[in-house]
PDB file of N, CA, C and O in Angstrom:
ATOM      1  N   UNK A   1      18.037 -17.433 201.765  1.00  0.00           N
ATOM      2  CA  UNK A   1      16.772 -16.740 201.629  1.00  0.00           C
ATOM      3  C   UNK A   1      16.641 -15.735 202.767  1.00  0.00           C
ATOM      4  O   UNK A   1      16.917 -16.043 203.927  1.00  0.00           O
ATOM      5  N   UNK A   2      16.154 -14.361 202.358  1.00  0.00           N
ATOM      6  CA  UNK A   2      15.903 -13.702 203.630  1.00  0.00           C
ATOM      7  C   UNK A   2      14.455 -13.507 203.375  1.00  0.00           C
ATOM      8  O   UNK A   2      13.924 -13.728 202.286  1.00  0.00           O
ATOM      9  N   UNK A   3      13.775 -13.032 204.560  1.00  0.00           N
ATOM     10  CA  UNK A   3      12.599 -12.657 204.560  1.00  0.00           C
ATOM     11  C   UNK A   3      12.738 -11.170 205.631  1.00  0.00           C
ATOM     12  O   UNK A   3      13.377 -10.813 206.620  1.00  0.00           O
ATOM     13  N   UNK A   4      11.682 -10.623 204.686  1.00  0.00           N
ATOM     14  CA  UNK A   4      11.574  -9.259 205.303  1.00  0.00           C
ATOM     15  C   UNK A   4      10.316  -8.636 205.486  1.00  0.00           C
ATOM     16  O   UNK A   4       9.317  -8.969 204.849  1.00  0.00           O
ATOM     17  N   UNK A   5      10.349  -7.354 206.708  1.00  0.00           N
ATOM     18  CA  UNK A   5       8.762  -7.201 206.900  1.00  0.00           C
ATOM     19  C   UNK A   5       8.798  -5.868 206.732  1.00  0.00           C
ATOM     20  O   UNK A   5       9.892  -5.304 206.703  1.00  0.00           O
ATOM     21  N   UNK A   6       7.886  -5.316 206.626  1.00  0.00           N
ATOM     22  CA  UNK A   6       7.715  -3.688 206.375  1.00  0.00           C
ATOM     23  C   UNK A   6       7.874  -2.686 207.563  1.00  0.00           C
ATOM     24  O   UNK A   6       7.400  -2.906 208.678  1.00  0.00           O
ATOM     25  N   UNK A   7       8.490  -1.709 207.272  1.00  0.00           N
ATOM     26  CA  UNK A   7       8.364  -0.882 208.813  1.00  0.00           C
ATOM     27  C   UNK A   7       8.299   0.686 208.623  1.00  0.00           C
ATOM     28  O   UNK A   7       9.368   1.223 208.332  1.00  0.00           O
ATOM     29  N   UNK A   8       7.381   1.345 208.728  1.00  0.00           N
ATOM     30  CA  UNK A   8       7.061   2.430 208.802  1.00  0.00           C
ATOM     31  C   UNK A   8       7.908   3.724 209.687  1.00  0.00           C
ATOM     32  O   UNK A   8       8.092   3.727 210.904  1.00  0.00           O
ATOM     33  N   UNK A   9       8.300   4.666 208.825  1.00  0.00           N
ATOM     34  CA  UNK A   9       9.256   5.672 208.876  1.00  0.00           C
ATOM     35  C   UNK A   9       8.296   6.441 209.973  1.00  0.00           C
ATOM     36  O   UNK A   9       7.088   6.668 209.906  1.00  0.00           O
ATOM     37  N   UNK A  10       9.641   6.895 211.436  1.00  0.00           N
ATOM     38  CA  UNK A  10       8.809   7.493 212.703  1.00  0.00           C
ATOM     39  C   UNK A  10       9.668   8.789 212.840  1.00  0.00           C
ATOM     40  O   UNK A  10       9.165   9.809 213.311  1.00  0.00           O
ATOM     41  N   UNK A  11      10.449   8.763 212.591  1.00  0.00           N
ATOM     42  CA  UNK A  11      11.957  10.168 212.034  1.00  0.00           C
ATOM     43  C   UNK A  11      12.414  10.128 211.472  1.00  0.00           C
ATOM     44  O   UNK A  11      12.906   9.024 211.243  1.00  0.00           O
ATOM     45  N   UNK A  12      12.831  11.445 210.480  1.00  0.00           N
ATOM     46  CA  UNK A  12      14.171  10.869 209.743  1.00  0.00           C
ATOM     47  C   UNK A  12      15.150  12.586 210.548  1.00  0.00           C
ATOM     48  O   UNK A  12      14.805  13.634 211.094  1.00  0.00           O
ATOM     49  N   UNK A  13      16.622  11.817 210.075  1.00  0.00           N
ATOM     50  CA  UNK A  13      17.223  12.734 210.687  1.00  0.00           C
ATOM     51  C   UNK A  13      18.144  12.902 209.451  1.00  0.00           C
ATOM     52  O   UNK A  13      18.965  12.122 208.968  1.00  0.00           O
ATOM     53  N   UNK A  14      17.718  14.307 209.034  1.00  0.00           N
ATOM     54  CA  UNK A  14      19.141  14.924 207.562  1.00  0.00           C
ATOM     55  C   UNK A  14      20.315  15.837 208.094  1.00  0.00           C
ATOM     56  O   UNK A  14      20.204  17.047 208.296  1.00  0.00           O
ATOM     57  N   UNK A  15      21.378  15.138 208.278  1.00  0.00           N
ATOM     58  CA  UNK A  15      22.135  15.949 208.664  1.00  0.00           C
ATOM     59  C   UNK A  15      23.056  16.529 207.326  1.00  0.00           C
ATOM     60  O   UNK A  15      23.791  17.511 207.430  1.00  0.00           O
ATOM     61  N   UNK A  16      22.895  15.805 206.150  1.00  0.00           N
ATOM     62  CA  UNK A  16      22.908  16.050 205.131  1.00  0.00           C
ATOM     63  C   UNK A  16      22.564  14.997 203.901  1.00  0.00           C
ATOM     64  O   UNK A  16      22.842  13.874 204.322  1.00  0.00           O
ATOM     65  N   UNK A  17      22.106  14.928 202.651  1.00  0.00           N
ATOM     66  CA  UNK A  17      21.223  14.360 202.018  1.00  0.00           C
ATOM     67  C   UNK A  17      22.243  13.272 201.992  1.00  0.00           C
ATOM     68  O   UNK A  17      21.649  12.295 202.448  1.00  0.00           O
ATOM     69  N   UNK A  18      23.503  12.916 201.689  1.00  0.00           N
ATOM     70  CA  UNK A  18      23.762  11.749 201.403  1.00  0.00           C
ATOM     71  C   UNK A  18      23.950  10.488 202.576  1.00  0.00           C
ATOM     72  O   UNK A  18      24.239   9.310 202.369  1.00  0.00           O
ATOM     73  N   UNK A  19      23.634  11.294 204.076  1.00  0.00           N
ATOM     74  CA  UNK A  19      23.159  10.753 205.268  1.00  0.00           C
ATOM     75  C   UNK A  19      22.675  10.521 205.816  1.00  0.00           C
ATOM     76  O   UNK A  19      23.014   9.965 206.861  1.00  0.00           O
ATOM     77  N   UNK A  20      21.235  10.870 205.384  1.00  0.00           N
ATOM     78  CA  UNK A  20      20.249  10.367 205.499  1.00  0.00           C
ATOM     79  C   UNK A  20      19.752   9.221 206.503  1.00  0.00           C
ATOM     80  O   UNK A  20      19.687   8.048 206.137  1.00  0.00           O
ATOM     81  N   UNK A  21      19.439   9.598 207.668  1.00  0.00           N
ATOM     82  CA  UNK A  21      18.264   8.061 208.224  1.00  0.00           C
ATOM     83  C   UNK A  21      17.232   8.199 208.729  1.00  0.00           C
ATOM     84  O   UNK A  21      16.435   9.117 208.535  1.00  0.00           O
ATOM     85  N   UNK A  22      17.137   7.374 209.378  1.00  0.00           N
ATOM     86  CA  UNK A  22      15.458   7.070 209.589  1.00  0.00           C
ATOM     87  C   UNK A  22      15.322   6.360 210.625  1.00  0.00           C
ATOM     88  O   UNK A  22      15.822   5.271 210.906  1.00  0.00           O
ATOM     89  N   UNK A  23      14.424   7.209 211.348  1.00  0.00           N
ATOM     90  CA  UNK A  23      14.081   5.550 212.668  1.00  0.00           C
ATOM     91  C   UNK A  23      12.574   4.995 211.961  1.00  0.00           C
ATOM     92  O   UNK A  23      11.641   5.650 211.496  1.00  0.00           O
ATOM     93  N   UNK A  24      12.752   3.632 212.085  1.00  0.00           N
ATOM     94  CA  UNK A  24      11.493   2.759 211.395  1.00  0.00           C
ATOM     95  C   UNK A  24      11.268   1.836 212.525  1.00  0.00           C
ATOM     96  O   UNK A  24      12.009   1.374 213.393  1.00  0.00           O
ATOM     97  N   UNK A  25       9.614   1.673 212.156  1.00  0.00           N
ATOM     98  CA  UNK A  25       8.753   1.044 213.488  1.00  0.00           C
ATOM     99  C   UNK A  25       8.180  -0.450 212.389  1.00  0.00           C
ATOM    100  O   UNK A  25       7.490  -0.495 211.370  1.00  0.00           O
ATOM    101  N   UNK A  26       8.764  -1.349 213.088  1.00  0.00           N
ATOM    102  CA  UNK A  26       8.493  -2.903 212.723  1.00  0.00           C
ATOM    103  C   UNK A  26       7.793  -3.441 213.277  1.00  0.00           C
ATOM    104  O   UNK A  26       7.623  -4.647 213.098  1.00  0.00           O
ATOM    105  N   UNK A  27       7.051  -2.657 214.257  1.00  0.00           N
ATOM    106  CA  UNK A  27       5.837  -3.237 215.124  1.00  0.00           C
ATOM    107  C   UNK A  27       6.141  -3.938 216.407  1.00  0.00           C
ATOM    108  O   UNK A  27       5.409  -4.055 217.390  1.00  0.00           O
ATOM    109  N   UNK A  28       7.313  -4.370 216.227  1.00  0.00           N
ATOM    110  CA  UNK A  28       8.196  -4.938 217.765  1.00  0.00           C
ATOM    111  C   UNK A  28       9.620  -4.189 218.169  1.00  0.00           C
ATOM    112  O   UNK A  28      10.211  -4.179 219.249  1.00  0.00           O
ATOM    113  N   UNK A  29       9.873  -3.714 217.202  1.00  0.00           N
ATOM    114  CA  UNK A  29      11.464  -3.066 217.147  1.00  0.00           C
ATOM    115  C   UNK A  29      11.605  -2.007 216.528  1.00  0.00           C
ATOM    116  O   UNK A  29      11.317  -2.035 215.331  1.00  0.00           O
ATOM    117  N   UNK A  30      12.114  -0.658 217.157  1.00  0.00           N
ATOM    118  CA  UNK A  30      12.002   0.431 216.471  1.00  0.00           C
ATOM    119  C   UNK A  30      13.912   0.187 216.048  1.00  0.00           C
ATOM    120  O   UNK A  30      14.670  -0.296 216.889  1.00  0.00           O
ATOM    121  N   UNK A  31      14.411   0.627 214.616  1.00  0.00           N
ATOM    122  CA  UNK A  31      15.429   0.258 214.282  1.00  0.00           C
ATOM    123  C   UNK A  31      16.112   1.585 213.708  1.00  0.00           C
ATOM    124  O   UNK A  31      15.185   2.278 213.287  1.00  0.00           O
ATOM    125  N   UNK A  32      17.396   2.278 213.497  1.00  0.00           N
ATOM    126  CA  UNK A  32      17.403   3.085 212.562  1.00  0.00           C
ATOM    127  C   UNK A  32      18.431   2.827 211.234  1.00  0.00           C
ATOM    128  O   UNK A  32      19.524   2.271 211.335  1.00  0.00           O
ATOM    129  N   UNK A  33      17.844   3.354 209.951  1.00  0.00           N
ATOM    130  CA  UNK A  33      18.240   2.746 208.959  1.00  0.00           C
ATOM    131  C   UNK A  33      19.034   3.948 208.059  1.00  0.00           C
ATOM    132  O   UNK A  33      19.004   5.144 208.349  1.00  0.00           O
ATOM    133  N   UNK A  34      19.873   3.257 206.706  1.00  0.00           N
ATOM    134  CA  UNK A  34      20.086   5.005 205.795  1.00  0.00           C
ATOM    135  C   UNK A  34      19.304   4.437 204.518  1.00  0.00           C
ATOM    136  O   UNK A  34      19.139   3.459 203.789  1.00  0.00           O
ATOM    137  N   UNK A  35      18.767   6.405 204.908  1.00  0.00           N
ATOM    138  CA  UNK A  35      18.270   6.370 203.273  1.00  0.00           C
ATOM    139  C   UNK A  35      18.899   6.657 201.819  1.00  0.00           C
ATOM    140  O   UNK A  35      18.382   6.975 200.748  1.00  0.00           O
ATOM    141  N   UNK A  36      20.023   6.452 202.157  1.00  0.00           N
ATOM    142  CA  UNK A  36      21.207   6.589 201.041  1.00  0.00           C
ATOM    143  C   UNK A  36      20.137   5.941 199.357  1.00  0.00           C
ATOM    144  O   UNK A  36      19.781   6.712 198.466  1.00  0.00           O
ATOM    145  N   UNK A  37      19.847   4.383 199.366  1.00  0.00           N
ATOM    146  CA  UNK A  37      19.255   4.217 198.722  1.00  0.00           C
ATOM    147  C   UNK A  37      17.809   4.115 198.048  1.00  0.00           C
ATOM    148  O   UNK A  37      17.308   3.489 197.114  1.00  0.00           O
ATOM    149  N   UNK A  38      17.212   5.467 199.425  1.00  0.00           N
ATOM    150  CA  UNK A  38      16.020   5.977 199.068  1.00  0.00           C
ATOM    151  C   UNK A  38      15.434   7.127 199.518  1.00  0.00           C
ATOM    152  O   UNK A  38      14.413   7.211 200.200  1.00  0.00           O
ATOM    153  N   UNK A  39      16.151   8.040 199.093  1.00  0.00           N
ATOM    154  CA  UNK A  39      16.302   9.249 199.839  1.00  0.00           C
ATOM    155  C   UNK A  39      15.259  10.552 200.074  1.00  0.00           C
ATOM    156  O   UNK A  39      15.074  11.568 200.743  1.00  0.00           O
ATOM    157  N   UNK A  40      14.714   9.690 198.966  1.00  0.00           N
ATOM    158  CA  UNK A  40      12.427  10.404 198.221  1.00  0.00           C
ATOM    159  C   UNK A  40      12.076   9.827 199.752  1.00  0.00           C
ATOM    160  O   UNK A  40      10.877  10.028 199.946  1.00  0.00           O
ATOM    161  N   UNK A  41      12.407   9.483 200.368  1.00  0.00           N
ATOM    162  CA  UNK A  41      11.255   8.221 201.991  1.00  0.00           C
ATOM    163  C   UNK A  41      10.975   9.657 202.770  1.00  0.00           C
ATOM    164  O   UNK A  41      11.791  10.573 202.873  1.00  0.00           O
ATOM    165  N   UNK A  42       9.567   9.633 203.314  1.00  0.00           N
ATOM    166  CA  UNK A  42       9.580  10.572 204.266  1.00  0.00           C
ATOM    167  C   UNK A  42       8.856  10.120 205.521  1.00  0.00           C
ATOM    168  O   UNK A  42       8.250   9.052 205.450  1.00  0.00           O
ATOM    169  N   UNK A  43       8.844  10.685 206.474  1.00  0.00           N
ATOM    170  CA  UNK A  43       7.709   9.840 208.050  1.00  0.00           C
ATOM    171  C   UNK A  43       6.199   9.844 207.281  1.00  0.00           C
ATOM    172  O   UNK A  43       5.529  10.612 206.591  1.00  0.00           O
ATOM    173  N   UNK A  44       6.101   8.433 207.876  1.00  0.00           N
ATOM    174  CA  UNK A  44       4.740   7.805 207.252  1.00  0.00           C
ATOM    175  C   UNK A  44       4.985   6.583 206.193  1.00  0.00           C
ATOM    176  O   UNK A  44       4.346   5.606 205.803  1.00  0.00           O
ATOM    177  N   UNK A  45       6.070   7.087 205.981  1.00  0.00           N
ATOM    178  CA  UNK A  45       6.053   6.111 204.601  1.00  0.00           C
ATOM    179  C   UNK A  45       6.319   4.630 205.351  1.00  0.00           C
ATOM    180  O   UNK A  45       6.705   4.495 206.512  1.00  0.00           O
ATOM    181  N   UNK A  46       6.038   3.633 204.469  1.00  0.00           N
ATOM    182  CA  UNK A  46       6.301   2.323 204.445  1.00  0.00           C
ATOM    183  C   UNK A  46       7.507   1.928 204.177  1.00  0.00           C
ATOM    184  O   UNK A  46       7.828   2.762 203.330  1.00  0.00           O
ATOM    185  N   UNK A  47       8.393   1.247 204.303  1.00  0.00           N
ATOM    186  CA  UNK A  47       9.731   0.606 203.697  1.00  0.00           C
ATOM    187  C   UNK A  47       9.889  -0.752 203.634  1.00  0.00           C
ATOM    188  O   UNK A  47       9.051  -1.384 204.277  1.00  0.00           O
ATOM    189  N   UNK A  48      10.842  -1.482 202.961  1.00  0.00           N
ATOM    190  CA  UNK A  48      11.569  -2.504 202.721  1.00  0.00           C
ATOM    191  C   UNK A  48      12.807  -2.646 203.354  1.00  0.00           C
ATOM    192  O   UNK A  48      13.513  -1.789 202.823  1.00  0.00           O
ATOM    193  N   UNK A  49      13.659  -3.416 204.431  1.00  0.00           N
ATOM    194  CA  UNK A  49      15.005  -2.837 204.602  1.00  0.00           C
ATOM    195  C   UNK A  49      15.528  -4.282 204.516  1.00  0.00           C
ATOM    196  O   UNK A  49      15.037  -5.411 204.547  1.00  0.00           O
ATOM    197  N   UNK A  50      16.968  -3.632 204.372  1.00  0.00           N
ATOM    198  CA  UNK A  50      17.742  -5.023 203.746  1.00  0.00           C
ATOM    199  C   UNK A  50      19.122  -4.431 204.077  1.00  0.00           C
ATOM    200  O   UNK A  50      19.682  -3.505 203.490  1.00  0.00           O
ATOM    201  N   UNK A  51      19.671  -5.310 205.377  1.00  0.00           N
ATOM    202  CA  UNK A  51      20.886  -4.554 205.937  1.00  0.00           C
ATOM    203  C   UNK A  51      21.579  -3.568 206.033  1.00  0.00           C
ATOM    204  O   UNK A  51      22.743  -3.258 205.779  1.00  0.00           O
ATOM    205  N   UNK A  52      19.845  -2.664 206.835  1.00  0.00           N
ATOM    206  CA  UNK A  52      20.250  -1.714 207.469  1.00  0.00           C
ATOM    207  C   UNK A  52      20.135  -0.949 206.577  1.00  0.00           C
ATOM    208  O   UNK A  52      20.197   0.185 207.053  1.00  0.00           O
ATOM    209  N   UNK A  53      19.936  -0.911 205.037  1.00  0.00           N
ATOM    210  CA  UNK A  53      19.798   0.241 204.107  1.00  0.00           C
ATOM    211  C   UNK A  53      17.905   0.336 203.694  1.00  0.00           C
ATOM    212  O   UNK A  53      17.439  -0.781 203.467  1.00  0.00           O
ATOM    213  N   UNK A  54      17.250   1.081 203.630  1.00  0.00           N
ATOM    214  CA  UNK A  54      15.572   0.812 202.951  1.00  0.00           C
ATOM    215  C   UNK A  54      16.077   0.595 202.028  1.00  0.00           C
ATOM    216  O   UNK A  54      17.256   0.890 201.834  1.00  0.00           O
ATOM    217  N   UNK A  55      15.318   0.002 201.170  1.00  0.00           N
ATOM    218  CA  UNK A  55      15.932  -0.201 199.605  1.00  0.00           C
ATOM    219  C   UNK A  55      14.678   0.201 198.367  1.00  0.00           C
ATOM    220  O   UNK A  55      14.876   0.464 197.181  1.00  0.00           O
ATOM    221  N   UNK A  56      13.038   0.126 199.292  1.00  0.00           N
ATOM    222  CA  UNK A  56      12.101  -0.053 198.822  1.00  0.00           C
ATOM    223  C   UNK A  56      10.776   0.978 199.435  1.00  0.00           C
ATOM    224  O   UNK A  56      10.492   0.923 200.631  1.00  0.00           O
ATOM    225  N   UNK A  57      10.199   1.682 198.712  1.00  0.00           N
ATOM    226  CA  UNK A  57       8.723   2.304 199.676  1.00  0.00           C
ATOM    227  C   UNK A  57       7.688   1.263 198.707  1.00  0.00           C
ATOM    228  O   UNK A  57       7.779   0.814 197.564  1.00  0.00           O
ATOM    229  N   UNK A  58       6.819   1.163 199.654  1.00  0.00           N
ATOM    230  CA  UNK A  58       5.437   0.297 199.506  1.00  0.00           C
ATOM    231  C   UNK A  58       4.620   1.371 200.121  1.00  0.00           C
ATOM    232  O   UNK A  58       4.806   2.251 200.961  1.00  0.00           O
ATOM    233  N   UNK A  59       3.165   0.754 199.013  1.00  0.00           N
ATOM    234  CA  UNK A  59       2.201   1.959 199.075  1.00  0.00           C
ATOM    235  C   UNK A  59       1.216   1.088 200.204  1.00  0.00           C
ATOM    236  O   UNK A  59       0.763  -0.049 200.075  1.00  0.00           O
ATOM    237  N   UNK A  60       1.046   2.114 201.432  1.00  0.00           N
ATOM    238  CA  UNK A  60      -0.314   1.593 202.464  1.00  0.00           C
ATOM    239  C   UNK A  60      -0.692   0.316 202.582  1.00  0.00           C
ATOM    240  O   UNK A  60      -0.405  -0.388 203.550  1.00  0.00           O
ATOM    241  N   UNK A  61      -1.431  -0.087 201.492  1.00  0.00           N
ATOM    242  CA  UNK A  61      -2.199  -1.519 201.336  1.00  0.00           C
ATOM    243  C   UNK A  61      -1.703  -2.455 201.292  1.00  0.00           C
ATOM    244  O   UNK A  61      -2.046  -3.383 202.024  1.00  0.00           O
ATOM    245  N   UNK A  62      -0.683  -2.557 200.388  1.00  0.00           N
ATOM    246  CA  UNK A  62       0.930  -3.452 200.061  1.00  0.00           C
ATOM    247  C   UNK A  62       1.854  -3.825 201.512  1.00  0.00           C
ATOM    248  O   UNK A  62       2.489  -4.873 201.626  1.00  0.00           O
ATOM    249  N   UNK A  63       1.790  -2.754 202.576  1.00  0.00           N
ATOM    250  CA  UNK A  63       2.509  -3.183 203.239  1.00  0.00           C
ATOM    251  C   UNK A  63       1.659  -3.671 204.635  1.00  0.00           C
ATOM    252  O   UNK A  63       2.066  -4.268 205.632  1.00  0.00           O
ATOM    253  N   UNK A  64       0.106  -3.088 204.227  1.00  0.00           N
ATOM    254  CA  UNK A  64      -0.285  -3.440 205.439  1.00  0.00           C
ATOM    255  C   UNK A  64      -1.004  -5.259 205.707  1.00  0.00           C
ATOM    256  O   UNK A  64      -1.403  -5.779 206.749  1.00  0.00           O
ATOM    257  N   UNK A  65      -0.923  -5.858 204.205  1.00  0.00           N
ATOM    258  CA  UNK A  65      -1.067  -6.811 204.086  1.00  0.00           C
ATOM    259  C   UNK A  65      -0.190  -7.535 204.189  1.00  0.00           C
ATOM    260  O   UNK A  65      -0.430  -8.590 204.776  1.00  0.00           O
ATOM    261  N   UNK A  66       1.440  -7.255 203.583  1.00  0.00           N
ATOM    262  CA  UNK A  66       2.530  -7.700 204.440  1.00  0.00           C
ATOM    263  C   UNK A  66       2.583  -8.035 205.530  1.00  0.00           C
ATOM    264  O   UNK A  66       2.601  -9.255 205.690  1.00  0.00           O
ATOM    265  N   UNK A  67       2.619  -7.378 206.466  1.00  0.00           N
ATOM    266  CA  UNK A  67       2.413  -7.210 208.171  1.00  0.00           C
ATOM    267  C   UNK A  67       1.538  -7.979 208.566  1.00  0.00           C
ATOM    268  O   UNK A  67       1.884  -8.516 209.618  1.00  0.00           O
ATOM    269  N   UNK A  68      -0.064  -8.485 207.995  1.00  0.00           N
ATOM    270  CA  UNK A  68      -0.918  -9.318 208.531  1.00  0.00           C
ATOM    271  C   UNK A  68      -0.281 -10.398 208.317  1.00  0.00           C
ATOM    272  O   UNK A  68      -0.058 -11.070 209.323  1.00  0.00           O
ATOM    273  N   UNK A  69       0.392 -11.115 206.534  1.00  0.00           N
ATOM    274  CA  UNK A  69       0.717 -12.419 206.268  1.00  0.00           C
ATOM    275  C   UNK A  69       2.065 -12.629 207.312  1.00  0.00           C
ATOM    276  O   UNK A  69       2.507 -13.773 207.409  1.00  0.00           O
ATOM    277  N   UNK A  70       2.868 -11.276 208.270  1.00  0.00           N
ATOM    278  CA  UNK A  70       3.779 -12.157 209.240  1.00  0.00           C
ATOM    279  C   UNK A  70       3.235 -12.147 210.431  1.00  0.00           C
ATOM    280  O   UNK A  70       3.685 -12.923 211.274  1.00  0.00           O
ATOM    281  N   UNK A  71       2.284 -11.377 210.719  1.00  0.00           N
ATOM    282  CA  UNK A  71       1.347 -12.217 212.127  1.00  0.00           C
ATOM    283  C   UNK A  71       0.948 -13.444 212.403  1.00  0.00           C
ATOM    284  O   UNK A  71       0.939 -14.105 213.442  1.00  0.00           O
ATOM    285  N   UNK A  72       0.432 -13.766 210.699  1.00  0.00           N
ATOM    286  CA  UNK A  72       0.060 -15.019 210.450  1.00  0.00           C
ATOM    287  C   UNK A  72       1.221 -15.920 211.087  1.00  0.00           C
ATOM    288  O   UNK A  72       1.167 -16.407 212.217  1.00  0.00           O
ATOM    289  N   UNK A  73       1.968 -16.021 210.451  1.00  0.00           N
ATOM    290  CA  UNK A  73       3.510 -16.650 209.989  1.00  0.00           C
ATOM    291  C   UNK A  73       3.876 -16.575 211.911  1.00  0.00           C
ATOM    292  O   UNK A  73       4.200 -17.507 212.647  1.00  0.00           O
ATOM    293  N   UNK A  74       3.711 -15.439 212.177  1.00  0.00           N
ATOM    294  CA  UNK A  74       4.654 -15.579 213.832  1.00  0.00           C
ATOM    295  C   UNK A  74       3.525 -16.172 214.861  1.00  0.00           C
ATOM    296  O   UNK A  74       3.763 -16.289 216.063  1.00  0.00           O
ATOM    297  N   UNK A  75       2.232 -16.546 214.251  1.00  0.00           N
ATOM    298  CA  UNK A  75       1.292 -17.007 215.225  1.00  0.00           C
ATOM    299  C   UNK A  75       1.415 -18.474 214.954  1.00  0.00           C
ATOM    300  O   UNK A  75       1.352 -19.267 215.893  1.00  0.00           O
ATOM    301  N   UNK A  76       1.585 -18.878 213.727  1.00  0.00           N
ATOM    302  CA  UNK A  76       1.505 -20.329 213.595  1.00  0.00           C
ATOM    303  C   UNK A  76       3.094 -20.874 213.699  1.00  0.00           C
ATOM    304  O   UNK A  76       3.363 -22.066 213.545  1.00  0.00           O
ATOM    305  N   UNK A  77       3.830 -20.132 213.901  1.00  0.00           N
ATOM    306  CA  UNK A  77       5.566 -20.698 214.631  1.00  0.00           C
ATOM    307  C   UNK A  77       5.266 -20.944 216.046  1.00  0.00           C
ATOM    308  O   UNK A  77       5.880 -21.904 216.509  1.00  0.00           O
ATOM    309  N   UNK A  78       4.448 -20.303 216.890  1.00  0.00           N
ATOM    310  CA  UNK A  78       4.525 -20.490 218.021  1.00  0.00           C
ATOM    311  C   UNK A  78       3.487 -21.143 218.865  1.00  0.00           C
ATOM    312  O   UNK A  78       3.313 -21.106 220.083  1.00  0.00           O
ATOM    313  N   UNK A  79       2.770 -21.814 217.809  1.00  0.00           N
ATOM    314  CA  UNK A  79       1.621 -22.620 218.527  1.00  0.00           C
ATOM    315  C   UNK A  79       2.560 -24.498 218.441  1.00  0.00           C
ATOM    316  O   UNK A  79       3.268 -25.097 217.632  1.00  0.00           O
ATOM    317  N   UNK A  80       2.004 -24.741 219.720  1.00  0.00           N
ATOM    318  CA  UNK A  80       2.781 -26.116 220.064  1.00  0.00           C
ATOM    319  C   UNK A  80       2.338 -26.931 218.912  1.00  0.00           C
ATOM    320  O   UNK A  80       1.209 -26.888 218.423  1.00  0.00           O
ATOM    321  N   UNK A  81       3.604 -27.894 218.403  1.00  0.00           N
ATOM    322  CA  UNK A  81       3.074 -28.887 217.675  1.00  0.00           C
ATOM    323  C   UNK A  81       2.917 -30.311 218.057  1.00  0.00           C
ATOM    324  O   UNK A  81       3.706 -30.850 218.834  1.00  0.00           O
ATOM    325  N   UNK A  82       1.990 -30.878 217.565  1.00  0.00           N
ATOM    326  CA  UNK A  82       1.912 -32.410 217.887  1.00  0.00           C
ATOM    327  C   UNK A  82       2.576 -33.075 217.483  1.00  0.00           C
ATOM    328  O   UNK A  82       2.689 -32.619 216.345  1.00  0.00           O
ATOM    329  N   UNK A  83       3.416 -34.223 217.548  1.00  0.00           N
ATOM    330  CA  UNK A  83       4.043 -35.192 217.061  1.00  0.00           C
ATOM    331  C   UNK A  83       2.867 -35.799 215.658  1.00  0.00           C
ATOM    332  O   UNK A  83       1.661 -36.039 215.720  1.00  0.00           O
ATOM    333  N   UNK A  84       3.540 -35.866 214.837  1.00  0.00           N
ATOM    334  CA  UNK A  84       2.043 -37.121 213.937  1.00  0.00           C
ATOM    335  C   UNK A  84       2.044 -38.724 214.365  1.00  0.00           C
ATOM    336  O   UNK A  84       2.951 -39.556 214.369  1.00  0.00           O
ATOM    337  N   UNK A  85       0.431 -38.815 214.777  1.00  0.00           N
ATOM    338  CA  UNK A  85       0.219 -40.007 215.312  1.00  0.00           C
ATOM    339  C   UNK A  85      -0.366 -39.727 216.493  1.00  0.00           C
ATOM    340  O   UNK A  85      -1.396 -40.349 216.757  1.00  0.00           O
ATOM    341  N   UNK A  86       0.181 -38.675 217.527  1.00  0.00           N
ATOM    342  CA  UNK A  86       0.132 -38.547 218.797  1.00  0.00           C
ATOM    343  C   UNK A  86      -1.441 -37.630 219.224  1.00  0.00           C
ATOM    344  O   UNK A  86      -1.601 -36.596 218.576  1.00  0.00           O
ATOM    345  N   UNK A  87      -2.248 -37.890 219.978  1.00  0.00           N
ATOM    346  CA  UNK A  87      -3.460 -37.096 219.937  1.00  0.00           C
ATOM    347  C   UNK A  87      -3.014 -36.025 220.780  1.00  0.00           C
ATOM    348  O   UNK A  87      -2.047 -36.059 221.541  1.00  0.00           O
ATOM    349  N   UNK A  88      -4.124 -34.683 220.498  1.00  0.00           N
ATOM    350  CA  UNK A  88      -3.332 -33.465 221.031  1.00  0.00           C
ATOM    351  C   UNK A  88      -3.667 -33.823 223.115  1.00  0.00           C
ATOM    352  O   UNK A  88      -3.194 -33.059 223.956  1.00  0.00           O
TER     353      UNK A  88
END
């Protein structure tokens, strides 16, 4: 299973169309990706990436609710857990 989070296009650099990339902002990690398999992506846009290629644009709302449900997800990984049985 992979899980993936959305990351918003901050450059792209065309040195020619079938080379396409992109630096994308994941909110902790700025990464750069190719847009080989999405080559319509422009800065601003939202993405999907999946080793290193975008594969996907998501519209605004779609991804910005993404991004809250892994705050969620990375806030409740890192809160201490109790043993069951054990009082906190």
């Amino acid at each position: 299973m992979c899980l993936t989070t959305p990351g918003r296009i901050v450059r792209v650099d065309s040195p020619a169309p079938e080379l396409r990339t992109a630096e994308v902002d994941f909110g902790i990690a700025l990464r750069k990706v190719s847009l080989v398999y999405l080559p319509e992506a422009e800065v601003g846009d939202y993405i999907i990436v999946q080793a290193g290629f975008a594969i996907r644009r998501l519209a605004e709302p779609e991804a910005l609710e993404a991004l809250a449900y892994a705050r969620e997800l990375a806030a409740a990984s890192i809160e201490p857990s109790v043993p069951a049985g054990a009082s906190p």
